[in-house]
C-alpha positions in Angstrom: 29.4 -11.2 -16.1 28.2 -8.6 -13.5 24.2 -8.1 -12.7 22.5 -5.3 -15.1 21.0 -4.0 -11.4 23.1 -1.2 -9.7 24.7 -2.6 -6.4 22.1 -0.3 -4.2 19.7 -2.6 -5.8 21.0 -5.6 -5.5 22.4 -5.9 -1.4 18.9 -4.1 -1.0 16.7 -7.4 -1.6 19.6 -9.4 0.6 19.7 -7.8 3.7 17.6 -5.8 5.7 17.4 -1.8 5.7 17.2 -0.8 9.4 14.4 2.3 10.2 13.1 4.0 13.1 9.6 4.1 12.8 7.0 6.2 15.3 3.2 5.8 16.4 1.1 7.9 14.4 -2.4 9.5 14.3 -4.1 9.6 10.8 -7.6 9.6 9.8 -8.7 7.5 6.8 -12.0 7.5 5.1 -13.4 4.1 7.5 -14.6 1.6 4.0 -10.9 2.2 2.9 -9.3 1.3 6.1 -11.4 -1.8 6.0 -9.8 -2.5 2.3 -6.4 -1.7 3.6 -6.6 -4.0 6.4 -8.0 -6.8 4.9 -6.0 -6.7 2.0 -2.8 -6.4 4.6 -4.4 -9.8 6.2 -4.8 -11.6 2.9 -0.5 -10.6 2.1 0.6 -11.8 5.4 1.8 -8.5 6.5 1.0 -5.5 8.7 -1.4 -2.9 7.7 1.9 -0.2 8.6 3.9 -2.3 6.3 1.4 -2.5 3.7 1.4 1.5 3.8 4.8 1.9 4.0 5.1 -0.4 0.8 2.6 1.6 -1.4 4.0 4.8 -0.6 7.7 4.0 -1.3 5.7 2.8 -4.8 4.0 6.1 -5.0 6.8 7.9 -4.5 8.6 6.2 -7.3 6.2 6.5 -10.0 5.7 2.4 -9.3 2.7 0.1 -9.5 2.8 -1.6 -5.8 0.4 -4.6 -7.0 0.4 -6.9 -9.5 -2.8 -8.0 -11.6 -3.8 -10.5 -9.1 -3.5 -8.1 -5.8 -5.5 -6.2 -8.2 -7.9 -8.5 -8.8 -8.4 -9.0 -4.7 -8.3 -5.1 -3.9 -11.4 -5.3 -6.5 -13.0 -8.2 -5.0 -12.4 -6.4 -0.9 -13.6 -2.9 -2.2 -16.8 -4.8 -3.4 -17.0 -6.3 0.1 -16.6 -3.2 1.7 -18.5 -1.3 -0.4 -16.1 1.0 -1.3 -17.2 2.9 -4.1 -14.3 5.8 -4.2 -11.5 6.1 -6.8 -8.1 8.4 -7.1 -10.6 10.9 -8.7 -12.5 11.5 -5.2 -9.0 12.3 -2.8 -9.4 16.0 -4.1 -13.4 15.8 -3.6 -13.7 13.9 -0.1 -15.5 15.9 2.7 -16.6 14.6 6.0 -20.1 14.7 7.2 -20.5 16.9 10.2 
């Protein structure tokens, strides 16, 4: 019986998609940089990596955590102090 996953899908978890990837400048508001980091520490994984991840999520309509990520982003942004939401990325202004 064959796997309900396409083919793409399925040699895409076995073997390794090869990328070029480049050094980049970008500014990010500093109490969620501190999030991202820490919660890139707490998977095991680089903070690029951790981006990358979310974005290819984003980009596909998907959830990139799972309820207990969740539960740790909430815990870090508490930490942090991070009191912004998706509501504030239209709203956010830096101070002069």
């Amino acid at each position: 019986m064959a796997s309900a996953k396409p083919k793409a899908a399925r040699e895409s978890r076995s073997r390794p998609t090869e990328v070029v990837r480049v050094q980049t400048g970008v500014r990010i508001e500093s109490r969620l940089l501190k999030v991202l980091k820490a919660l890139a520490e707490y998977k095991g994984m680089t903070l690029g990596d951790l981006l990358e991840g979310i974005v290819l999520h984003a980009l596909e309509g998907k959830t990139p955590f799972s309820r207990q990520t969740l539960r740790k982003i909430e815990e870090l942004k508490g930490i942090y102090d991070l009191d912004l939401g998706a509501r504030a990325s239209h709203r956010l202004e830096e101070k002069a």
